[in-house]
C-alpha positions, 0 to 999 in steps of 0.5 A, a space after each residue: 264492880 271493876 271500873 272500866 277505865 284505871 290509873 296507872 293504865 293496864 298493859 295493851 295485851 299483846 304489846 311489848 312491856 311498857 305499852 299502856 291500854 288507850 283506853 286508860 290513857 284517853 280518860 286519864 286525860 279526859 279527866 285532867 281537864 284540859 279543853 283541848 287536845 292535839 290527837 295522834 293515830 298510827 295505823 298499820 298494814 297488818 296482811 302483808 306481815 300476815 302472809 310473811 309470818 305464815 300465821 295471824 299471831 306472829 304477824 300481829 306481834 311484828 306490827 305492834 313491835 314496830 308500832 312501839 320502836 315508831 312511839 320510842 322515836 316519837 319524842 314529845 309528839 304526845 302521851 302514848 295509848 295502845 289498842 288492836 294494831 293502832 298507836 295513840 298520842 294525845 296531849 294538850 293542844 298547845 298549837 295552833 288548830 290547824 298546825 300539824 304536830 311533829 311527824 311520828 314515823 320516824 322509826 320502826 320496822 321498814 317492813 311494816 307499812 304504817 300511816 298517821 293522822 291527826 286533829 285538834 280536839 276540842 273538849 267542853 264539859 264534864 269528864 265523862 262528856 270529854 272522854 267520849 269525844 275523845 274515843 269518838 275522835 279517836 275513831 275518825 282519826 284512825 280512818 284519817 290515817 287508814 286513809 293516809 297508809 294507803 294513800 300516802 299522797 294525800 297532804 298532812 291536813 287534819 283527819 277531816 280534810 282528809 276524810 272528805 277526800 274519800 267519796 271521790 277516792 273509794 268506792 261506796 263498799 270500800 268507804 264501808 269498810 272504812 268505816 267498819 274497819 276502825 275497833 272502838 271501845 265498846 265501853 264508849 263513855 259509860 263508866 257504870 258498866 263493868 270493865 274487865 278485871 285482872 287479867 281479861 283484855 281491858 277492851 273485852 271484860 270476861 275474855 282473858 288478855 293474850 299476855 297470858 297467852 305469852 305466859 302458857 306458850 313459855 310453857 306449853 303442856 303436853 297435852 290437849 290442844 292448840 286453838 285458835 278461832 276467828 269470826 267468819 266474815 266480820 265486815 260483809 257477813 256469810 251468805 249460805 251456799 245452799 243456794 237461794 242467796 240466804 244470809 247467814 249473818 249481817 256483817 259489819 260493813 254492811 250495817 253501815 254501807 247505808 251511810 257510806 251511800 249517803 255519804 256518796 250520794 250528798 257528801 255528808 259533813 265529817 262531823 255528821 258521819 262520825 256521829 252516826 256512824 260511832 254509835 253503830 261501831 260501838 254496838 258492833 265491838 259490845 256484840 263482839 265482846 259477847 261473841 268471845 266471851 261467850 266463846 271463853 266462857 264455853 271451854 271453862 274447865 276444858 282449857 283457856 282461850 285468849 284475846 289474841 286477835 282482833 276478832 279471834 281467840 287462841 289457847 289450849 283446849 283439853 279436847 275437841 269435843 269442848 272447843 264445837 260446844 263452845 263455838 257452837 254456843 257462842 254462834 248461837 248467842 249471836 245467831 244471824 250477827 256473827 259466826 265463828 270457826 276453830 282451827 286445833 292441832 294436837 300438841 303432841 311435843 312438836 315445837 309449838 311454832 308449828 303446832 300453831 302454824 297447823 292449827 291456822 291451817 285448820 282454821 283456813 279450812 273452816 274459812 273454805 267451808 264457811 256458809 255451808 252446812 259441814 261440821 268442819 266449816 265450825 271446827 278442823 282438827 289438824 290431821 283429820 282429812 275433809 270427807 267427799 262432800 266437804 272437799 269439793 265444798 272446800 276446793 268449789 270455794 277456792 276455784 270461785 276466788 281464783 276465777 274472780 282474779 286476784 283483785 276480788 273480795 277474799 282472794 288472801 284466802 287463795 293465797 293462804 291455800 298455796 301457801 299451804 299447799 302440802 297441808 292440803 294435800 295431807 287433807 285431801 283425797 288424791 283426786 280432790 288434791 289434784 283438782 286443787 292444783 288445776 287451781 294452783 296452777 291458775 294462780 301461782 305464783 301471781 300476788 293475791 290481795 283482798 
C-alpha cells in the first residue's frame, strides 16, 4: 500500500521545481513533534489572471509562479508546502500566540492579487492527532486569508479574529462559498488509506499529476485530441432547464449554506464552525477524487487525462468517442453530487497553445448548455457547429447572464463568450449568431465579474 503522506516530500504538480506538496509537508512536521506551530496561508486571485491568459491552465501557471517568487522572498517566515493556488508556511512557534509572523508578500508578480493569513496552532498528542489539527488549521487559515485578499483592510489579527468579521462582512451565500471555496486533503489524517503512487496528483490517488501534462505538451503527438474537463457547478450545483426547477446536482456550497445560516444567525464560535464544517470539506474533495479518477480511469487505452485543475482534468484522447464514455461514466459515479463537460479540439499540427485555447471554447460551450439535455452540454468538439435546439440553449444562457447584469452569479461566462466571440460565430448558424450579438451589444465592453 502507497503511503498517503512521504518523506522527502513530492513535487506540488503544476508548481515550478522545487515547490514541495503541503500535504507532505504538514505531516513531516506533525511528526517531528513539536506542541505548537505558527501557520501561514498565501492565497491567490486566480479569475482575473484567467480571463488575461484566455484560458484556465495558463492563468493558474501565472499564480502559482507568483506564489513560488512570494515563498523565494519569504525568508525565515516558515517551512514551505504547496497545493491548488495556495502557499503554505509552518514552523514551530517561537513567538508569542498572538505576535504576528514577518509579512510574506514582499514579492511576486504585481498582476497577481494575493492576500495572507495566520495562527498559532496548538498541537497535543499523538502524530496522527497533530496532523490532522493541522490540515484542519490549514483550512480555516486559508479562508483567513481568502478574506484578507479581498478585504485587505481588514488588520493582520489572527485567522480567527478575522473570520469572525465575516457575518457582518458577506452575505450568508457568500459565507457559503467561503467556506466551500478552501481544497482540503481528502486524506484528512487517515494514513491507512492508500495515497497516490508515483506519478498521480499526491491530493488524488489514481489521477496522474499534471507535471506529466508538461511532459506531453514538450512533445505533443500529432494526432488525437486535446481535452480538457471541468465539473458544472461545483459550489451551487445544476439546476435543470426543463423546467420544474429540478436539481440536478448538489453543489458544495449548498451543502454547507445551513452552517453558513446558523453562523448568521447565532454567530457560531470559530473553532465550532471549523469542526463542523471540515468534515463536510472532506467528504466533498474524497467525492471529487472519485469524480476525476473515474473520469482517468474511462480514457484508459484511449489516451491520458491529468489533474491539471482544481476540479478539471487535461490531456490527449485518441478520439471523442472514449472521452463521452468517460464523462458519462464518471457522471454516472456521482449521479445528483457532481457532473462534469469536456471541451476537445483536433491537434491537427496547429501550435498547441491554440489547440488548447480551442479546446477551452469547447469546454465554455458545455457550460452554455449545462442542465439541459443536449449531448454538446456533455462533450464539444471544436469545429463542430451547435444544432437548432442547442444554439438557442446556448444563446438563452447567455441572454439570462447578461439581463442579470454583471453583478449576478456566472457573469465570467458572458465574458468568457465575448471574448470568444469569433469562436462562436464559427459555431453558430447566421441567424443565432446575430441574435448572440444583440447580447453583445448589451454587455461590451462593461467588466464581468462572478
Amino acid at each position: 500500500m502507497t503511503p498517503a503522506y512521504r518523506w522527502p516530500p513530492r513535487h506540488a504538480p503544476g508548481f515550478p521545481p522545487g515547490c514541495p506538496d503541503a500535504g507532505d509537508v504538514l505531516a513531516r512536521f506533525a511528526a517531528a513533534g513539536d506542541r505548537a506551530a505558527t501557520l501561514v496561508v498565501v492565497t491567490s486571485g486566480l479569475r482575473a489572471r484567467v480571463e488575461d491568459s484566455g484560458d484556465h491552465e495558463a492563468g493558474l501557471d501565472r499564480v502559482r509562479r507568483s506564489l513560488a517568487a512570494v515563498d523565494r522572498a519569504a525568508g525565515e517566515v516558515g517551512r514551505p508546502g504547496y497545493y491548488g493556488k495556495d502557499l503554505v508556511l509552518v514552523r514551530a512557534a517561537t513567538d508569542g500566540p498572538d505576535e504576528p509572523p514577518p509579512a510574506p508578500l514582499a514579492a511576486g508578480d504585481s498582476g497577481v492579487r494575493h492576500g495572507w493569513a495566520w495562527d498559532h496552532v496548538p498541537l497535543p498528542g499523538e502524530a496522527d492527532e497533530r496532523r490532522t489539527t493541522l490540515l484542519r488549521a490549514c483550512y480555516a487559515v486559508a479562508m483567513a486569508a481568502r478574506l484578507r485578499r479581498d478585504r485587505p483592510e481588514l488588520p493582520q489579527h489572527r485567522a480567527a479574529d478575522a473570520l469572525a468579521r465575516v457575518p457582518e462582512l458577506l452575505s450568508v451565500r457568500a459565507t457559503a462559498s467561503l467556506l466551500a471555496g478552501v481544497l482540503v486533503r481528502p486524506l484528512d489524517g487517515h494514513p491507512a488509506q492508500p495515497g497516490a503512487g508515483d506519478g498521480e496528483d499526491p491530493r488524488l490517488p489514481g489521477v496522474l499529476s499534471a507535471d506529466g501534462l508538461a511532459a506531453l505538451a514538450a512533445a505533443p503527438p500529432a494526432r488525437g485530441l486535446y481535452a480538457v474537463t471541468d465539473v458544472h457547478d461545483i459550489e451551487w450545483g445544476t439546476s435543470s432547464r426543463a423546467g420544474g426547477g429540478a436539481r440536478l446536482t448538489r453543489g458544495n456550497a449548498r451543502e454547507l449554506l445551513p452552517l453558513a445560516e446558523a453562523w448568521h444567525a447565532a454567530r457560531t464560535p470559530v473553532d465550532e464552525l471549523v469542526r463542523r464544517a471540515y468534515p463536510s470539506r472532506a467528504r466533498r474533495e474524497a467525492l471529487l477524487a472519485g469524480h476525476l479518477r473515474a473520469l482517468s480511469d474511462g480514457v484508459a487505452g484511449a489516451g491520458r487525462l491529468f489533474a491539471t485543475l482544481g476540479d478539471g482534468l487535461s490531456g490527449v484522447v485518441n478520439d471523442a468517442e472514449a472521452l463521452r464514455t468517460a464523462v458519462a461514466g464518471a457522471n454516472r459515479w456521482s449521479e445528483g453530487q457532481m457532473h462534469s463537460g469536456a471541451g476537445a479540439a483536433p491537434l491537427d499540427g496547429a501550435d498547441l497553445d491554440a489547440t488548447r485555447r480551442r479546446a477551452h471554447f469547447s469546454l465554455h460551450v458545455t457550460k452554455t448548455l449545462k442542465g439541459t439535455a443536449h449531448a454538446q452540454g456533455v462533450l464539444h468538439v471544436y469545429g463542430e457547429p451547435l444544432g437548432t435546439d442547442a444554439a438557442e440553449a446556448a444563446v438563452a444562457f447567455l441572454a439570462d447572464l447578461s439581463a442579470a447584469g454583471p453583478g449576478a452569479p456566472g457573469a465570467h461566462h458572458l465574458a468568457h463568450a465575448l471574448r470568444w466571440r469569433d469562436d462562436w460565430r464559427r459555431h453558430l448558424s447566421p441567424s443565432r449568431f446575430a441574435c448572440l450579438e444583440r447580447v453583445f451589444a448589451t454587455v461590451d465592453g462593461q467588466p464581468a465579474a462572478g
